[in-house]
C-alpha positions as CSV (number, residue, x, y, z in Angstrom):
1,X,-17.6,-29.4,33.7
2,X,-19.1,-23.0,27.4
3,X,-23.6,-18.1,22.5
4,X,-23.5,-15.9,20.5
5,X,-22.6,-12.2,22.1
6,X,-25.1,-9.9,23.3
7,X,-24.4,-6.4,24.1
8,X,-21.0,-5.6,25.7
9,X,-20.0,-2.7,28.0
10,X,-16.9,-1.3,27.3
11,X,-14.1,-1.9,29.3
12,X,-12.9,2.1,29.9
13,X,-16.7,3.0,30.5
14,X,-17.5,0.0,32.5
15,X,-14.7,0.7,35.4
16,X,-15.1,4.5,34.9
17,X,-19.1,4.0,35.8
18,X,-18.6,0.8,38.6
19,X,-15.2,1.4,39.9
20,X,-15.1,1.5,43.3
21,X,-12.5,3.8,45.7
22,X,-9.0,2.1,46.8
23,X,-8.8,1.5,50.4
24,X,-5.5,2.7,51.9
25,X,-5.6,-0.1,55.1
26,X,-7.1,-3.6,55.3
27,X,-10.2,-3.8,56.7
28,X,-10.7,-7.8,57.6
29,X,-10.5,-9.5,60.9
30,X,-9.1,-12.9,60.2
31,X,-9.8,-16.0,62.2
32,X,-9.9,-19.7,61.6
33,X,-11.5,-21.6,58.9
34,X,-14.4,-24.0,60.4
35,X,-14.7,-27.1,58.8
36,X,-11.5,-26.9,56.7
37,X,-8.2,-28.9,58.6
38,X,-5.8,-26.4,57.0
39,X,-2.9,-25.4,58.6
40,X,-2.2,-22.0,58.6
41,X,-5.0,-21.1,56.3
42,X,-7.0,-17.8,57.7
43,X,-10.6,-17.3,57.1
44,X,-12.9,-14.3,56.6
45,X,-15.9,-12.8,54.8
46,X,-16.3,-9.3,53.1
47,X,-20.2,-8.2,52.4
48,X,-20.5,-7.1,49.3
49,X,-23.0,-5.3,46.9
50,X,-25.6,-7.8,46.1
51,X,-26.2,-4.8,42.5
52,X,-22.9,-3.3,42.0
53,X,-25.0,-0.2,40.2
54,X,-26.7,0.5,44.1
55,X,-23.5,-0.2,46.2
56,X,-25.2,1.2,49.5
57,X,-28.3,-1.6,48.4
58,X,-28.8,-5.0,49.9
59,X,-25.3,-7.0,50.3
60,X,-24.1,-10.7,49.9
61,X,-21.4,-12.2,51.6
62,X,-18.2,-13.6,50.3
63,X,-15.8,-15.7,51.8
64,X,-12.1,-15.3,51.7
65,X,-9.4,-17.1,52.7
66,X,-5.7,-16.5,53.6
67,X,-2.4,-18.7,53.1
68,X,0.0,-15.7,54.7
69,X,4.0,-15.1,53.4
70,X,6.2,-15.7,56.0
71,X,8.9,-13.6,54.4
72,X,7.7,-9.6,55.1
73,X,11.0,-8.8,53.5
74,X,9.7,-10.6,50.1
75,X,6.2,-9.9,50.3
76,X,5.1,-8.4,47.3
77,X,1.1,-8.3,47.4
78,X,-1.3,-10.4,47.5
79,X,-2.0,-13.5,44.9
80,X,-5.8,-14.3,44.1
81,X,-6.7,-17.6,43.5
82,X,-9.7,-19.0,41.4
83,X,-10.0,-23.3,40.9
84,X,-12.4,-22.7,37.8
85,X,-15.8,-23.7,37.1
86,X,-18.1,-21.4,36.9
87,X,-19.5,-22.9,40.3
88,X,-16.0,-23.8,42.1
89,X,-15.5,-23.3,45.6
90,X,-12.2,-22.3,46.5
91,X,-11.5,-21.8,49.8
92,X,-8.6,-24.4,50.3
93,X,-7.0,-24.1,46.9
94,X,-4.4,-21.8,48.2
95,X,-3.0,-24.8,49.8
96,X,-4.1,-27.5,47.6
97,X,-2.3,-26.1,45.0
98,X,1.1,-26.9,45.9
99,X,2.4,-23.5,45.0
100,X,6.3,-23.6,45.4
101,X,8.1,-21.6,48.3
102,X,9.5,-18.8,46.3
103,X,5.6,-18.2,45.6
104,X,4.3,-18.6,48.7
105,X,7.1,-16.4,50.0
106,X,6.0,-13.4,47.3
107,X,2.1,-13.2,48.0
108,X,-0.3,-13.6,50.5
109,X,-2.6,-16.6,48.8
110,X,-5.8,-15.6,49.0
111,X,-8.8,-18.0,48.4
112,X,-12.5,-17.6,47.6
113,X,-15.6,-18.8,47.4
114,X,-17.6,-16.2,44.4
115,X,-20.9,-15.2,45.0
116,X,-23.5,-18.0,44.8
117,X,-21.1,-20.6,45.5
118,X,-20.5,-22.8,48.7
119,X,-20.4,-20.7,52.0
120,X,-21.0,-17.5,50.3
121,X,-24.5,-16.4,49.7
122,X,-25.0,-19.8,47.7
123,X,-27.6,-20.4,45.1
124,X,-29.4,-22.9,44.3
125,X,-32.6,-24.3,41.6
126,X,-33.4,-26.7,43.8
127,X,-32.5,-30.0,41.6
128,X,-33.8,-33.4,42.4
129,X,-31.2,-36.0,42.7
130,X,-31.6,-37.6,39.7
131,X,-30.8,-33.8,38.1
132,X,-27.8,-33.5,40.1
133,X,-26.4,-36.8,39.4
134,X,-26.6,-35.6,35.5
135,X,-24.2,-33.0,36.4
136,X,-23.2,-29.7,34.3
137,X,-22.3,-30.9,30.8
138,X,-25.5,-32.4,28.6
139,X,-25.3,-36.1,27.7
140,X,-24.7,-37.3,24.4
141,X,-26.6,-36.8,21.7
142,X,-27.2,-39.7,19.4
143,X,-30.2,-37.7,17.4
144,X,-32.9,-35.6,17.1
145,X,-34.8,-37.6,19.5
146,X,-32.1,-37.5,22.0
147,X,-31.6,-33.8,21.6
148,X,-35.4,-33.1,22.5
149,X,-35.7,-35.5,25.4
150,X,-32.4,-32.9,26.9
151,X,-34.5,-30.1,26.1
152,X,-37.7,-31.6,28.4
153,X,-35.1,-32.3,30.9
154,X,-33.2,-28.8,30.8
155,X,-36.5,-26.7,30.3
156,X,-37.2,-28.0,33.7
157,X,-33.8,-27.2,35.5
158,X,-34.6,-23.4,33.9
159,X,-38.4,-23.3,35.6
160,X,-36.9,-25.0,38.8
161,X,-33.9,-22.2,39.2
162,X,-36.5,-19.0,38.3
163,X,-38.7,-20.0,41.2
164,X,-36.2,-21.6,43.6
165,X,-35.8,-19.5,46.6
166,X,-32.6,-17.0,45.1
167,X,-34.5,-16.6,42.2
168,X,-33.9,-12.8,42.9
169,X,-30.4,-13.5,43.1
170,X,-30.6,-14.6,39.5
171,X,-30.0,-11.1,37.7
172,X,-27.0,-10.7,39.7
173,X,-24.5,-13.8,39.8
174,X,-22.6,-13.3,37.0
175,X,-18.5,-13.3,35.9
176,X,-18.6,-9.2,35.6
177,X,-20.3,-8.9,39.5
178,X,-17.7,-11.5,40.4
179,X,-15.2,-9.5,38.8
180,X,-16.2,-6.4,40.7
181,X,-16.1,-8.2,44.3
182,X,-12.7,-9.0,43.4
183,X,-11.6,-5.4,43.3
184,X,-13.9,-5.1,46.7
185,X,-12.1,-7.5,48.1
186,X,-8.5,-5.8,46.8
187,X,-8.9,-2.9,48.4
188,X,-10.6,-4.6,51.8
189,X,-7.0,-6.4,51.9
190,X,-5.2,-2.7,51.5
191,X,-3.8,-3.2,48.3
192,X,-3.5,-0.9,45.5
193,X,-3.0,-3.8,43.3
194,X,-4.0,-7.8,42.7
195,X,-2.2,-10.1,41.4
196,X,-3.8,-13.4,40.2
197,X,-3.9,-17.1,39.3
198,X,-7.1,-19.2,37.7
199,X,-7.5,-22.0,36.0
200,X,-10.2,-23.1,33.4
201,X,-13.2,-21.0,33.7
202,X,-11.3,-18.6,36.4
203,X,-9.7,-17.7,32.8
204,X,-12.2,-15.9,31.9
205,X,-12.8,-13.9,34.9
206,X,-9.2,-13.0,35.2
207,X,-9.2,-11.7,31.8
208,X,-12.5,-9.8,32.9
209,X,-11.1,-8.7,35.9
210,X,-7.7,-7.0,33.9
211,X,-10.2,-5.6,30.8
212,X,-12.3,-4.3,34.3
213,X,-9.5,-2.7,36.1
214,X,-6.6,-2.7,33.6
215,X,-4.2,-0.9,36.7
216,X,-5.0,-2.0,39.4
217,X,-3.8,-5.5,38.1
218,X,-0.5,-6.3,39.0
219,X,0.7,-10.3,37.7
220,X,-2.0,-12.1,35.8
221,X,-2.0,-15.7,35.0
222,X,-4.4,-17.4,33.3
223,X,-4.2,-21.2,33.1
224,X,-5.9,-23.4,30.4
225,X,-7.6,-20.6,28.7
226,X,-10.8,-20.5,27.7
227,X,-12.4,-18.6,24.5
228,X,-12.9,-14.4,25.2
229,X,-16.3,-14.6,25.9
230,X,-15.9,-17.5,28.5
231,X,-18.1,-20.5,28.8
232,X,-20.4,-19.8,25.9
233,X,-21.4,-22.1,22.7
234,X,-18.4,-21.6,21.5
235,X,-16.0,-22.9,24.6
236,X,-18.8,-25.9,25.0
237,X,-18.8,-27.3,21.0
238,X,-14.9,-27.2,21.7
239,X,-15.0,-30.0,24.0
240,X,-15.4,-32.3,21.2
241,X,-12.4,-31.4,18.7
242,X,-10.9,-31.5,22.6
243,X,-11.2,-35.1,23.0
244,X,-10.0,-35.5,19.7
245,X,-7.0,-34.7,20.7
246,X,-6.4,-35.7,24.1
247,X,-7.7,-39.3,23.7
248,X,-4.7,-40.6,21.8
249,X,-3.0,-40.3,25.2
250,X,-5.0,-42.6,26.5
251,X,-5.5,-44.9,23.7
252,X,-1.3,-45.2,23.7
253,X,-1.4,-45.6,27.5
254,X,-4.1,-48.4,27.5
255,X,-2.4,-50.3,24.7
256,X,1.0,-50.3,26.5
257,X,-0.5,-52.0,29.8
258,X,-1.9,-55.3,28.1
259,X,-3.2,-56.2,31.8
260,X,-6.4,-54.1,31.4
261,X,-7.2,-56.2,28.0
262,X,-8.7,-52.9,26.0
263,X,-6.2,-53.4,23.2
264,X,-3.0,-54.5,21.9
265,X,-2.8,-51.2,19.6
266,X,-4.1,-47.7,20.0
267,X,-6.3,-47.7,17.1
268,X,-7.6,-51.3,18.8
269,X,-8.4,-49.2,22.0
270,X,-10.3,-46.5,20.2
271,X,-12.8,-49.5,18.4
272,X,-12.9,-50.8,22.0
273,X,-14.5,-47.1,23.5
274,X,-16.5,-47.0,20.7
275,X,-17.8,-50.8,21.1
276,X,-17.9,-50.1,24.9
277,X,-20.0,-47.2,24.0
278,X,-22.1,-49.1,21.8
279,X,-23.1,-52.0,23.6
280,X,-23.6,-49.5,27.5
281,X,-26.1,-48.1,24.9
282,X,-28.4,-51.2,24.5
283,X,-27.7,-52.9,27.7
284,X,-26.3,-50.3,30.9
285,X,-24.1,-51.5,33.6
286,X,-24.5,-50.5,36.8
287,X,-26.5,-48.0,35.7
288,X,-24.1,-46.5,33.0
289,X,-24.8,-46.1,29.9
290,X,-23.0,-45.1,26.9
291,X,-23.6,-41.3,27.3
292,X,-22.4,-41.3,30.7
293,X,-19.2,-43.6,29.5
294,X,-18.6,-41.1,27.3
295,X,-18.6,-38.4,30.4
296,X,-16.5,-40.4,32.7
297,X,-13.9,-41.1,29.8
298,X,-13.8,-37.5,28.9
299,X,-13.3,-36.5,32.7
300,X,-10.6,-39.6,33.0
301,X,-8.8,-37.5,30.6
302,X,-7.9,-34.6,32.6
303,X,-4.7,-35.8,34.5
304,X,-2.5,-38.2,33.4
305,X,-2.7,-39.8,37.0
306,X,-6.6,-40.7,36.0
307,X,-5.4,-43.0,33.2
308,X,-5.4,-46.0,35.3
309,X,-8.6,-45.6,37.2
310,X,-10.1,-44.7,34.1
311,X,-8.9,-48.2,32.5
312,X,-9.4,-50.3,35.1
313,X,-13.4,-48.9,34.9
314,X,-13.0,-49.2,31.1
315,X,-12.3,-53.1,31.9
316,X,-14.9,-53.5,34.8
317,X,-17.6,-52.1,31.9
318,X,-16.5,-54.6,29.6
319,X,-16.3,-57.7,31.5
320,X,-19.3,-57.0,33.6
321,X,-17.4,-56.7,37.0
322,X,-17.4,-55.2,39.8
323,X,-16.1,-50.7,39.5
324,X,-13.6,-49.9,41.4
325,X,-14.2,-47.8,44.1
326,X,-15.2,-44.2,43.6
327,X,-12.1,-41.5,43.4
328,X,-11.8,-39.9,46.8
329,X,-11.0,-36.2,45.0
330,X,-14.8,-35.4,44.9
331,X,-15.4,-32.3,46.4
332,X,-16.8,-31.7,49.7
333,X,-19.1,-28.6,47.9
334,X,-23.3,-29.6,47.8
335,X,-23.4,-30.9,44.6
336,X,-27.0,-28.7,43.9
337,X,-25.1,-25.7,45.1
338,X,-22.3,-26.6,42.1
339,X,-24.6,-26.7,39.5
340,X,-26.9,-24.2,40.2
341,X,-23.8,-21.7,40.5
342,X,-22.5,-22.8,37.5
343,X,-26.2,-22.5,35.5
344,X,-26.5,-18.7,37.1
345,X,-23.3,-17.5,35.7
346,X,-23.3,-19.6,32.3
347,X,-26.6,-18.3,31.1
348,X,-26.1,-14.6,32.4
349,X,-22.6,-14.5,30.8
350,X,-24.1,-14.9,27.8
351,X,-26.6,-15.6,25.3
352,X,-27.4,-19.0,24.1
353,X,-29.9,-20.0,21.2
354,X,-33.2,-20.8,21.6
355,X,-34.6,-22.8,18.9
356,X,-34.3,-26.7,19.6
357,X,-33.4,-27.2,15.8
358,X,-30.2,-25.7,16.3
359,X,-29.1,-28.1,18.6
360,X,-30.2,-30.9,16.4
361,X,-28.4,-29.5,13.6
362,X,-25.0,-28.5,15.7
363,X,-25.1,-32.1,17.5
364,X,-25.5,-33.7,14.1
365,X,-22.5,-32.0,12.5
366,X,-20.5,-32.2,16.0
367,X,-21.4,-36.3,15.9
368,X,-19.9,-36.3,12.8
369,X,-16.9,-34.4,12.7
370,X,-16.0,-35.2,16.7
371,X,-17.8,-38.7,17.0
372,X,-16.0,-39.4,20.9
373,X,-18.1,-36.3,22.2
374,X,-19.0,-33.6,20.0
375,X,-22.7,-35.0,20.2
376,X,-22.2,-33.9,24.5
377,X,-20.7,-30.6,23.4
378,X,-23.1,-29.4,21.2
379,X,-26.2,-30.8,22.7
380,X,-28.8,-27.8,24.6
381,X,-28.6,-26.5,28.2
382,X,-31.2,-24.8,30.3
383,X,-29.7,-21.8,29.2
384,X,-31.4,-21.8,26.3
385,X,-34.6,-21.8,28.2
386,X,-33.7,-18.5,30.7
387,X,-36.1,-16.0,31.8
388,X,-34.2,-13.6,33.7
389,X,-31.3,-11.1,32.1
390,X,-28.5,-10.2,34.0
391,X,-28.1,-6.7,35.7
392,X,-24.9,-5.7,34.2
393,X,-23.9,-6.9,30.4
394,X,-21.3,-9.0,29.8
395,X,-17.5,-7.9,29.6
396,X,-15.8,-8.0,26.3
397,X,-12.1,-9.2,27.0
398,X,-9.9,-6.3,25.2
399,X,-6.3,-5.4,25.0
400,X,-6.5,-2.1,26.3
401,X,-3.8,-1.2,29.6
402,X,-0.4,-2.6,30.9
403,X,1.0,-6.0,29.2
404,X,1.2,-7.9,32.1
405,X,-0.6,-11.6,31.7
406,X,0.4,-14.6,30.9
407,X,-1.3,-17.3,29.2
408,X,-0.2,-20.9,30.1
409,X,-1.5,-23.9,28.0
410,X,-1.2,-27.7,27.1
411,X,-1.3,-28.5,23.8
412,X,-3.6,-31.4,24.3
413,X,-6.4,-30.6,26.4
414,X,-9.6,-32.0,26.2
415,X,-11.4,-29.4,28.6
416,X,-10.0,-25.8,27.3
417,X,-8.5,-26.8,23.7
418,X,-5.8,-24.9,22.8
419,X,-7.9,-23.3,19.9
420,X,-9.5,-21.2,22.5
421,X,-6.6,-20.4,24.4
422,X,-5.1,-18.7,20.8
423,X,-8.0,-16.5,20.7
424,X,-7.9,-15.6,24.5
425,X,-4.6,-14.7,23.4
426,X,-5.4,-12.3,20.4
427,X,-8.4,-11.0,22.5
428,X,-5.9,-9.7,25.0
429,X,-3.0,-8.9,22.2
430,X,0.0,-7.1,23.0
431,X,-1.0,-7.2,26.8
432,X,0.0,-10.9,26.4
433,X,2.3,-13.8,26.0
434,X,1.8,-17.2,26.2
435,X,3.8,-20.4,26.9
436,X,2.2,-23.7,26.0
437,X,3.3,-27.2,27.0
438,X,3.8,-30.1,24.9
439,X,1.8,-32.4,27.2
440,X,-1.9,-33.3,27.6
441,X,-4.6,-33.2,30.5
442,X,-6.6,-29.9,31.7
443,X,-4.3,-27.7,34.1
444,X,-0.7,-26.9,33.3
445,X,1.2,-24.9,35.6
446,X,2.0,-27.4,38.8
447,X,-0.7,-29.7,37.4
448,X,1.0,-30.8,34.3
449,X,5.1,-32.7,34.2
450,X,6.1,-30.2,31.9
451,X,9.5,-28.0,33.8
452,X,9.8,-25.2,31.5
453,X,6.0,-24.6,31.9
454,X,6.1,-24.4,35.2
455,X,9.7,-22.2,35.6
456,X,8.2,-19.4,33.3
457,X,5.0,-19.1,35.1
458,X,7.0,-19.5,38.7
459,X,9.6,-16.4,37.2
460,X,6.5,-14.6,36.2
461,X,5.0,-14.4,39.8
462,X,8.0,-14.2,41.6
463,X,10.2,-11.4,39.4
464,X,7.6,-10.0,36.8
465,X,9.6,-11.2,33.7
466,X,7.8,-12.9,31.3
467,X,9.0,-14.8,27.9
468,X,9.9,-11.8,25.6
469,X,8.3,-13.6,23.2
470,X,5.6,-16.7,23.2
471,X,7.4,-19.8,24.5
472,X,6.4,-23.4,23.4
473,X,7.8,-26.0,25.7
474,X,8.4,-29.6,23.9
């Protein structure tokens, strides 16, 4: 919605020093889950150590919840769930998954909300609305004017979140603490093991998690991969070659549906976003611009069933009429709570530069080479204006313990490219394999068409064999 590295902690010191003691017997009392209309979805929350260094120090809470197996005889363990972000709550994506019987037979689903999101100990930096309606990805870039008005504006998010009111939360919400709840919250549910399942950014902390606690992790998939170190500079200049690639889809789905009058041709559909992006530029509609075209376009892309929502806007822009209503999938999450999560773990993960002129130079060469979005991509974040460091270094994904992950990846996603899913993949080495899908949009397994995707991740979870060797899917 992505630095250079700073120090690392080894994984083998890092658990030997933080790890804490398996608990034989659950410890949670479960109950319903107010406010959510699930059906048969259990809710609870675990306190946890707000510094995981001073575990008997002040503690946060973190909410779980429960999707139970209602086969004991083919219970396995327990399946833990992350929706991505950093910033995602994800309480109900147990169910909203759509996980298939022979899964939900296996595992108990377990949901959660990390720390600082949504009805955990939540964050915030107290954002005005106008800050939260910008979001969590920079605008576009046209130049160096551009790129120092973001600065001003991201500058101030940074002052804003170091004297908010969890400003001394700040050192401590970060993918490596999250990590360590996770194994909290394994043995609060009696396991000796985890299993697990996240998307996007929950990539990353999976891979943390296993480099963390390489045997206490049982299956481990890891879905639209990210690059090792996460959402760092890296991860957020891909966006742009991400685009690249994924827009085609578009452009050949807009051209085959003459109705929305965008183009007769692809390459006619790509002048017309580039026209459209133009012209919102001089003269906004309803308060859209071209930078925040190019957003909504680039988040259109992310399921094939946003294509035609995404057109018929692309057609209200260009003939000046009415939107179409608003897409009913936003999430029920505070929308200064989302950001503000997502801001305290993207600039403790990692380092980000500080000098302004590097962000005029990267959005220059990112305009250039990626001219749908890499001027978005590259462009500076109040990370580069942070004042606090984060209690515990970041994790360096490694391929040390058991091969048991699997990596699964579209070919054509604009979000998580599959560049950075390749070097997830060498990060983690001979500990694993990946499939990838011959299909676009951000999410594969259940989320994406593709059968052979989805049957090698299902097999994984369900019997513990994996491709022997890395499986593409056409």
């Amino acid at each position: 919605m992505r630095r250079a590295l700073t120090i690392v902690v080894a994984a083998v010191a890092a658990a030997t020093a933080l790890a804490p003691p398996v608990l034989a017997e659950p410890s949670l009392r479960w109950g319903d889950c107010e406010g959510l209309d699930v059906p048969g979805l259990q809710c609870t929350t675990v306190d946890v150590p707000l510094d995981h260094r001073n575990p008997d120090g002040p503690q946060i809470e973190i909410a779980l919840s429960k999707l139970a197996s209602k086969n004991p005889e083919q219970r396995r363990g327990v399946l833990l769930t992350n929706p991505g972000g950093p910033g995602g709550a994800g309480l109900d994506f147990p169910v909203g998954l759509g996980l298939p019987q022979s899964v939900l037979d296996t595992y108990d689903i377990i949901g959660f909300d990390p720390r600082g999101v949504g009805r955990s100990t939540p964050v915030t930096c107290d954002l005005t609305p106008e800050q939260q309606s910008r979001g969590n990805i920079p605008p576009y870039a046209h130049n160096a004017v551009d790129v120092l008005e973001q600065a001003k504006n991201a500058k101030a998010v940074a002052e804003q979140c170091a004297k908010s009111e969890t400003a001394h939360l700040l050192p401590f919400i970060s993918t490596a603490a999250t990590a360590r709840d996770m194994d909290l919250i394994r043995g609060k549910l009696g396991e000796d093991k985890l299993s697990f399942l996240g998307y996007s950014y929950g990539t990353h902390l999976g891979a943390v998690y296993t480099t963390l606690f390489p045997e206490r992790s049982d299956r481990i998939v890891l879905d639209s991969n990210l690059v090792p170190a996460g959402l760092d500079r890296e991860a957020s200049r891909l966006f742009g070659p991400g685009m690249e690639e994924r827009f085609p889809d578009f452009a050949a789905f807009a051209a085959s549906h003459p109705e929305y009058g965008l183009g007769a041709t692809p390459e006619a559909v790509t002048a017309k976003f580039h026209e459209l992006s133009d012209r919102l530029d001089q003269k906004p509609v309803d308060g859209i611009d071209g930078s925040t075209f190019r957003l909504l376009t680039f988040g259109g892309l992310y399921r094939d069933n946003r294509m035609p929502r995404l057109a018929e806007t692309w057609r209200a822009l260009d003939t000046n009429q009415p939107l179409p209503p608003t897409a009913t999938e936003a999430a029920a999450q505070d929308v200064d709570n989302l950001v503000s999560s997502h801001l305290y773990v993207l600039c403790n993960d990692n380092r980000w530069p500080r000098s302004i002129g590097t962000y005029v130079h990267d959005t220059a060469v990112d305009r250039e080479r990626f001219p749908l979005f890499g001027g978005a991509g590259a462009n500076i974040r109040p990370c580069a204006f942070w004042s606090t460091e984060p209690a515990e270094p970041p994790v360096r994904v490694g391929d040390r313990g058991p091969s048991n992950v699997l990596l699964s990846q579209n070919t054509n996603d604009p979000g998580t490219p599959l560049a950075g899913a390749e070097k997830m993949h060498r990060a983690l080495g001979d500990r694993s394999r990946m499939v990838t899908a011959e299909q676009g949009g951000h999410g594969a397994y259940l989320l994406g068409a593709n059968q052979c995707l989805n049957d090698a991740v299902t097999t994984y979870l369900t019997t513990g064999e994996r491709p022997a060797e890395d499986l593409v899917c056409s």
